[in-house]
N, C-alpha and C positions, 0 to 999 in steps of 0.2 A: 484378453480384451482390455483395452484402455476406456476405464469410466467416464476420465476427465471429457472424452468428444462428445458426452451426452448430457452435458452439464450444460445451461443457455446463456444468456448474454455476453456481456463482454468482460465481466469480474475476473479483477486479479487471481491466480491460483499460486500454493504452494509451488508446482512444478515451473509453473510459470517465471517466478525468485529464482528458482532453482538452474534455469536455461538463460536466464538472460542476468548476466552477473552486476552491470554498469549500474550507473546512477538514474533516478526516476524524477522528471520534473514535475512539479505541481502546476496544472492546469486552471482548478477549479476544483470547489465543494460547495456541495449542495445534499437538504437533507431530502431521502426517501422513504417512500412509505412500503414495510415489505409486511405480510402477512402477521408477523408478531410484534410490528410498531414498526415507528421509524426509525432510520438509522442517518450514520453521518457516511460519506461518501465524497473520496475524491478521482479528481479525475488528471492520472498520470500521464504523463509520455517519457517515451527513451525508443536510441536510436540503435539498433546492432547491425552487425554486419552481417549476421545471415538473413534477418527480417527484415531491416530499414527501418520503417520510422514504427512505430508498435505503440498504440492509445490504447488504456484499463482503467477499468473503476476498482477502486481498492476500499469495498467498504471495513468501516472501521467498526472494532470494537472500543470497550473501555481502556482496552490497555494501551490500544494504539493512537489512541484519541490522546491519554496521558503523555504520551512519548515525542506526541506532534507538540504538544502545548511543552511539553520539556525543552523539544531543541529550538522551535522559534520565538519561545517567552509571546504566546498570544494566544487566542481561544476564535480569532476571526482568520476564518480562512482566506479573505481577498490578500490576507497579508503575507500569506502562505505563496502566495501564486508567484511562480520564478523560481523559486527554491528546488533545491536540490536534495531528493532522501535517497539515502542510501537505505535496500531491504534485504532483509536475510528471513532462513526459512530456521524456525526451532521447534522442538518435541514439544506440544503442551497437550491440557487435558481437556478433554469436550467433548460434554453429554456421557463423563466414566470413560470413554476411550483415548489414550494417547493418540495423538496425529499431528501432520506437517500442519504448524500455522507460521502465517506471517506476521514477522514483527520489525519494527521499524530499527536501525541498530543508531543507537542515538548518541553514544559516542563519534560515528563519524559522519554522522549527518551534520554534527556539532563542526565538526572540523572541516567538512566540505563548505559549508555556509560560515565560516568566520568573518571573512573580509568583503563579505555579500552585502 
């Protein structure tokens, strides 16, 4: 049985990275309120060829918040918006268990977004 169909809204998943290889564009962020505080949250889009057009919220932790402020040199999301990330899925730790999380690959988000 696949867990991922019991999982609700519209949030980015590891598998999700994992199925759709291409570039993600930033739409919009905005903060939310989730049950253990707020979070930061963006809102991506990218196009495949087996889905078409495909919109996700990708909330963010600390690390990918760092990663974002790394590649676009800013902490304001309006400025984000247009941009292009590139995501990849990597082994990390959370809650004592290893598992797929997503992290933003900031080398080449560097290099997609140069002459942007």
């Amino acid at each position: 049985m696949d867990l991922n169909k019991f999982s609700t809204g519209n949030y980015l998943k590891s598998d999700d990275v994992k199925t759709i290889s291409g570039l993600w564009s930033v739409l919009s962020g905005e903060a939310r309120d989730f049950p253990d505080g707020q979070k930061a949250v963006l809102v991506l889009e990218t196009t495949t060829p087996k889905d078409g057009y495909v919109k996700k919220e990708f909330c963010l932790n600390m690390t990918n918040i760092n990663r974002l402020i790394e590649c676009f040199g800013t902490v304001i999301t309006e400025e984000m918006t247009g941009k292009q990330l590139k995501l990849k899925v990597e082994r990390v730790d959370y809650k004592g268990n290893r598992v797929d999380g997503i992290r933003i690959d900031v080398e080449q988000t560097i290099a997609i977004n140069k002459d942007r």
